[in-house]
C-alpha positions in Angstrom: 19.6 -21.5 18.5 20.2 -21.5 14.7 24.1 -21.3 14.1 22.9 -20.8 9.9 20.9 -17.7 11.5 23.8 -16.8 13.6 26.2 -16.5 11.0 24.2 -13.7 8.9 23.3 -11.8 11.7 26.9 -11.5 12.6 27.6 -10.2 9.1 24.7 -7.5 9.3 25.4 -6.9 13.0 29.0 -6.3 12.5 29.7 -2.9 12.7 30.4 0.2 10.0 33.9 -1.3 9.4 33.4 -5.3 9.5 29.9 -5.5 8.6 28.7 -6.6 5.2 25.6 -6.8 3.2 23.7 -9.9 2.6 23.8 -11.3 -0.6 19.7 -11.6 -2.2 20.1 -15.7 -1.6 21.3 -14.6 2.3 18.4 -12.3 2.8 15.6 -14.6 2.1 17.3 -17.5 4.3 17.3 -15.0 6.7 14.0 -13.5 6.4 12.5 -17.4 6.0 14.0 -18.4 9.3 12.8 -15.5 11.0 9.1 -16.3 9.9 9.1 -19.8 10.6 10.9 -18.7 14.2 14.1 -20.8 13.4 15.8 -18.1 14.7 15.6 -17.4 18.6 13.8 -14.4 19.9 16.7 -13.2 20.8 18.4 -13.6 17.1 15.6 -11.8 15.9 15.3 -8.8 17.5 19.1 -8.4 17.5 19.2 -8.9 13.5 16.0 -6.6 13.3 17.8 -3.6 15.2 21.0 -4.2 13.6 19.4 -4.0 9.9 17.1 -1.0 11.2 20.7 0.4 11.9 22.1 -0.7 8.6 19.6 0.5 6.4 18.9 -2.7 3.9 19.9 -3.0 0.2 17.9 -3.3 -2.6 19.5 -6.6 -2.7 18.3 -7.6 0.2 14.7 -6.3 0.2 14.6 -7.9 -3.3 15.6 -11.4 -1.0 13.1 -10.8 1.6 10.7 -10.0 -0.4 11.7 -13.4 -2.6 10.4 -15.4 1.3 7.6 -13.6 1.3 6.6 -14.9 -2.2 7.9 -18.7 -0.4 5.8 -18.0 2.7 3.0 -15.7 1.8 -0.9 -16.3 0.9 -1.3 -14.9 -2.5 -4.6 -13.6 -3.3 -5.8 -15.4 -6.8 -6.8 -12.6 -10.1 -8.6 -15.6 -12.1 -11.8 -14.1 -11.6 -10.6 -10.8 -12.6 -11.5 -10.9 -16.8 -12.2 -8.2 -19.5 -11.1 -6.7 -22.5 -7.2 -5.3 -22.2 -5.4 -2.0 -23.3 -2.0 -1.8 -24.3 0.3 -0.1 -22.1 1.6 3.3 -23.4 5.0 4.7 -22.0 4.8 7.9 -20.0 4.7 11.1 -22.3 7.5 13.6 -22.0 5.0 16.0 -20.4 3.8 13.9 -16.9 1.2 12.2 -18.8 -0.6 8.8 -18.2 0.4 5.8 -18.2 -2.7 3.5 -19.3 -2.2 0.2 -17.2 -4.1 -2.6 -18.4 -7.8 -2.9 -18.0 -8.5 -5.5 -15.4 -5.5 -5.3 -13.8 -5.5 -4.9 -9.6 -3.9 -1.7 -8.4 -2.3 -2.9 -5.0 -1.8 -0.3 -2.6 0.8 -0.1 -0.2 0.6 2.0 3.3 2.4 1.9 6.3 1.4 -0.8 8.5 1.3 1.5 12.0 -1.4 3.6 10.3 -2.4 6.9 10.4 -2.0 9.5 13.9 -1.3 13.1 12.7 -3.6 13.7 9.2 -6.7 12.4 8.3 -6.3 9.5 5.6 -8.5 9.8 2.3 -7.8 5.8 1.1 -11.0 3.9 1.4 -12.4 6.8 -0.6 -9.9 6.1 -3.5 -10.2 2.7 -3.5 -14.3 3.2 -3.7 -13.7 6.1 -6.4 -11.5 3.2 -8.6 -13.5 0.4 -7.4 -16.7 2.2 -8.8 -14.7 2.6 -12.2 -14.0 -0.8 -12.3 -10.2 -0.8 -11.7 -9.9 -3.5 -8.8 -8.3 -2.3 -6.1 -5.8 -4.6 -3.1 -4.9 -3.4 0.1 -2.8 -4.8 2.9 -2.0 -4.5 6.4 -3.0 -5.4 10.3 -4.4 -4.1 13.3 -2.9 -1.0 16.0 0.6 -1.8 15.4 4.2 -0.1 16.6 5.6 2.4 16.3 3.3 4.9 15.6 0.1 3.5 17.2 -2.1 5.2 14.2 -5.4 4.1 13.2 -5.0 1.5 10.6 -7.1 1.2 7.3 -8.8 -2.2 8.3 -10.3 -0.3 11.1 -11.6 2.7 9.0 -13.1 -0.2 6.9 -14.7 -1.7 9.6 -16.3 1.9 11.1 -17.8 1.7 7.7 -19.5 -0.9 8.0 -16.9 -3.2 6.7 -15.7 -5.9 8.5 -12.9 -7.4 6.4 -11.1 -9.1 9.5 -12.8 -12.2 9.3 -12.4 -13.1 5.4 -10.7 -16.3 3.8 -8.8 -16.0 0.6 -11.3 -17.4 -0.9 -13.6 -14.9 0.1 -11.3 -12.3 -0.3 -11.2 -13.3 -4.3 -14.8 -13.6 -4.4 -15.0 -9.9 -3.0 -12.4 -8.9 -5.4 -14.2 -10.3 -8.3 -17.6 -9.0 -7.2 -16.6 -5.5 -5.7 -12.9 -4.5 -7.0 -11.7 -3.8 -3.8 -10.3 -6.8 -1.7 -7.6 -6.7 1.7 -4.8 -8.7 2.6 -5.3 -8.9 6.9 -2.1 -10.1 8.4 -3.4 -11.9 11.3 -5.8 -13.7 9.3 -3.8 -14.6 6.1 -0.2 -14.3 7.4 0.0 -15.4 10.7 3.6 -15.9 10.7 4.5 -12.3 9.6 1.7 -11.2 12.4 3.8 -13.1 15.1 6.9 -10.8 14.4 4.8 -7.6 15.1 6.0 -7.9 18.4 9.0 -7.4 18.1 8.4 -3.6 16.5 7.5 -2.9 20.0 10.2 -4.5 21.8 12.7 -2.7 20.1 10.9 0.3 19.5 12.2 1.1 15.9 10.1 0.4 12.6 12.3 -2.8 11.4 13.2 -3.7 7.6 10.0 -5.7 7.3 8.0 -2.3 7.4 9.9 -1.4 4.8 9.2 -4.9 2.8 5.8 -4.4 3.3 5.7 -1.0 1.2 6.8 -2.7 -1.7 4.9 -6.2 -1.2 2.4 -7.7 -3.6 0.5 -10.3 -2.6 -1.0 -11.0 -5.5 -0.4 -14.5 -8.1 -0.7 -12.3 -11.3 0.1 -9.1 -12.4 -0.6 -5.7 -10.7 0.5 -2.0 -10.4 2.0 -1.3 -7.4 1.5 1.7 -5.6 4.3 3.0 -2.8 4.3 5.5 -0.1 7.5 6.8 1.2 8.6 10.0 3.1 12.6 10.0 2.4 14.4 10.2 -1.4 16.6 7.5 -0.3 13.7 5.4 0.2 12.2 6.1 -3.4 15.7 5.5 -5.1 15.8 2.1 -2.9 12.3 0.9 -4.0 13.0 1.5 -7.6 16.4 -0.3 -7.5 14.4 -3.3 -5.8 11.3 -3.4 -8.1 14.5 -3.6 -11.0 15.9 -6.7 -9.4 12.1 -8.4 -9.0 10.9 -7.6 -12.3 8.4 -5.1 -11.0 8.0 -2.8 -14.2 4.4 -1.0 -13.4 4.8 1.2 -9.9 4.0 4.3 -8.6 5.6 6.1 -6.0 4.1 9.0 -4.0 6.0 11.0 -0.9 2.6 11.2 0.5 1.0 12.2 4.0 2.9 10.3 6.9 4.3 7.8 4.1 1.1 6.7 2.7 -0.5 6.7 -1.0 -2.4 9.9 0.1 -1.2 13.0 -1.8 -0.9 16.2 0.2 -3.1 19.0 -0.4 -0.4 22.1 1.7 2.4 20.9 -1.1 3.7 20.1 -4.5 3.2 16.1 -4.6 6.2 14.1 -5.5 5.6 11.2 -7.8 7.1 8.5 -9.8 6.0 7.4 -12.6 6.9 3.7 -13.3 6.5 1.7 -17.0 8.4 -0.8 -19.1 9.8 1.9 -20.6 11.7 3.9 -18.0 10.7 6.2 -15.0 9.3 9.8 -15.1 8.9 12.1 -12.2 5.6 14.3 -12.0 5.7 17.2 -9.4 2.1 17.5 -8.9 0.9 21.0 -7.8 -2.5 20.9 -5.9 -2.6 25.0 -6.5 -3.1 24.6 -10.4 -6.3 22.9 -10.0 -7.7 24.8 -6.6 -7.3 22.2 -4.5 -4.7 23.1 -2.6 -5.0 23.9 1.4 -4.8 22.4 4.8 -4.3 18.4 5.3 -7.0 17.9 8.0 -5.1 17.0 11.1 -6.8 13.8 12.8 -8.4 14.8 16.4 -10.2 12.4 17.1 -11.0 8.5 15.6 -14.9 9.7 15.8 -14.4 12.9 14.0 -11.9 11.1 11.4 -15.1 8.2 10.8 -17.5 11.1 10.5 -15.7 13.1 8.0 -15.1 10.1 5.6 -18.5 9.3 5.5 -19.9 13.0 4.6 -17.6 12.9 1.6 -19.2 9.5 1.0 -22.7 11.2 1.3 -21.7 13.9 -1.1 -21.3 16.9 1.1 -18.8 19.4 0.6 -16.7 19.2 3.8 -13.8 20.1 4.6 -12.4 16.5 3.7 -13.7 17.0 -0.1 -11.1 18.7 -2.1 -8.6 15.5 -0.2 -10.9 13.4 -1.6 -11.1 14.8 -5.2 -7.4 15.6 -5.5 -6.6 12.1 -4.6 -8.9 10.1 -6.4 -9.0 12.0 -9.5 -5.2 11.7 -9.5 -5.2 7.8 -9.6 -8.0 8.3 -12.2 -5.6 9.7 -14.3 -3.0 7.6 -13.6 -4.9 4.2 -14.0 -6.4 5.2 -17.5 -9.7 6.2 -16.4 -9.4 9.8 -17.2 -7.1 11.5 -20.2 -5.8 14.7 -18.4 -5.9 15.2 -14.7 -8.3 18.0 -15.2 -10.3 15.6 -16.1 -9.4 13.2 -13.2 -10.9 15.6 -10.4 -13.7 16.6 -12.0 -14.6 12.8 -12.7 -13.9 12.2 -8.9 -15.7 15.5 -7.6 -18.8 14.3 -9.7 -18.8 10.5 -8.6 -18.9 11.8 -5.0 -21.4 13.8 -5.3 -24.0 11.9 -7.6 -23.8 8.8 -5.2 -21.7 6.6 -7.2 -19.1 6.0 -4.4 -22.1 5.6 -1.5 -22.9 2.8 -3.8 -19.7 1.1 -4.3 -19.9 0.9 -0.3 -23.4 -0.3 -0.2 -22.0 -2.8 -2.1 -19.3 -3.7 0.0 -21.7 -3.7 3.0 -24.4 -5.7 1.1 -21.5 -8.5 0.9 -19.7 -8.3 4.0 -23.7 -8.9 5.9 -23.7 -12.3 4.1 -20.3 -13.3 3.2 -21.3 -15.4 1.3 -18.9 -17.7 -0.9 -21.3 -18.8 -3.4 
């Protein structure tokens, strides 16, 4: 047992009235100790269920997220070159904010996946991919609490088999494709061997929250956030102050992904060195408002990503359009977000995103690392 470890679990496991917050330094002891199994089994799933009670501080996300930075692979932008654009500060009116050219967009999506709607992701990534903004995504396998399908499995339905990829490979991928996946088993092992305890205590714990907000990247990069509550949204912006993160986006999106939702206004923040903007998004001003497909079936779900893919107009298309010509406005790509959609409506349809995935394919067949 780890007396150090006992010690701040008794101060986060404490109680409304003699419990305290750990300070940023505390957190990331904590947090370290935990991934390196310092703690006890025990220890750690009483400190995850009494911080899921809690509810963590900024400050100590911001800590947590300080051992993951100790602990973590970070996936290496070297390869990543071309010519850069200033960034411009958000306009009074909603308007873009042009991140720099090269630089990765890293998503960020609930770990336990998708169960209720059908996810439009891997189509956004090819739709920036394809328009050369490099796009990272993270995550594992079927996880607790939700039991949804993850994105690595979409990939791999695709024909994508990111599972089995080094770093190295990942980077090469990146540089070659712009699109590139952090897979926990494969690249953090230790935070895989704490996904256990989601089940065993049958709550999402703070690390799901951490890993919303997580860059695992050694460079620059605009971070992308799902949430589902305000309070989460007013949390993540207080923590991306205390690390330094000045280029986000945050989007109340389906289930707590990056997906905007087609039956409602979308929520967004707009994050810059020079302040934050909110953007209500309406999908009805640009016809492409509607139903969010519910998910039936994991062969129906694989079957309507790939029409869009192909260029037909399903069901799935005006998800498809609404989301990736949003992020095409928001990375640069497009001027208006009138724009945006029609941009995204036309690369689906004229085969640009079928070949971004050919490519994908074409390199995950040889894997090769040059």
């Amino acid at each position: 047992m780890s007396d150090e470890f006992r010690e701040l679990l008794k101060k986060v496991g404490s109680g409304t009235h003699t419990g305290k917050d750990l300070t940023r330094t505390e957190a990331a002891a904590a947090t370290e100790m935990m991934l390196k199994l310092i703690a006890t089994p025990a220890q750690i799933g009483a400190f995850m269920i009494a911080h899921r009670i809690k509810r963590p501080t900024p400050e100590e996300l911001a800590g947590m997220l300080d051992a993951y930075d100790t602990l973590a692979p970070k996936l290496s932008l070297h390869n990543l070159t071309g010519e850069h654009q200033s960034p411009q500060a958000p306009s009074s009116h909603g308007g873009v904010t042009v991140t720099q050219a090269k630089t990765p967009v890293v998503f960020c999506n609930p770990y336990d996946g998708r169960s209720r709607t059908v996810p439009v992701m891997p189509i956004t990534a090819l739709i920036l991919a394809a328009t050369d903004v490099p796009v990272i995504m993270h995550g594992g396998e079927c996880m607790p609490t939700k039991y949804g399908i993850p994105l690595i499995e979409i990939w791999q339905h695709l024909g994508i088999d990111l599972t089995g990829l080094s770093l190295t490979q990942n980077e090469k991928l990146l540089a070659e494709t712009g699109i590139s996946f952090i897979y926990l088993p494969q690249h953090f092992p230790q935070a895989q061997a704490l996904v256990p305890y989601r089940e065993q205590i049958g709550k999402r714990p703070p690390f799901a929250t951490l890993e919303l907000i997580w860059l695992p990247v050694a460079g620059d990069a605009h971070l992308v956030s799902g949430f589902v509550h305000p309070p989460t949204e007013t949390r993540f912006q207080e923590t991306f102050s205390l690390r330094k993160v000045e280029h986000y986006t945050t989007v109340k999106g389906l289930e707590g992904s990056c997906d905007l939702a087609r039956n409602r206004t979308g929520i967004i923040g707009l994050g810059s060195p020079d302040g934050f903007e909110r953007l209500h998004l309406h999908p009805r001003d640009y016809d492409l408002d509607g139903t969010d497909l519910p998910l039936e079936s994991k062969t129906q779900l694989i079957e309507q990503i790939k029409s869009v893919i192909e260029g037909k107009n399903s069901e799935l298309m005006p998800s498809a359009i609404l989301n990736g010509g949003f992020y095409l406005w928001r990375f640069g790509v497009c001027g208006d977000l009138a724009s945006g959609f029609a941009q995204a409506e036309k690369m689906l349809t004229q085969g640009e995103v079928k070949q971004k995935l050919a490519q994908l394919q074409n390199f995950c067949a040889s894997k090769s690392v040059g």
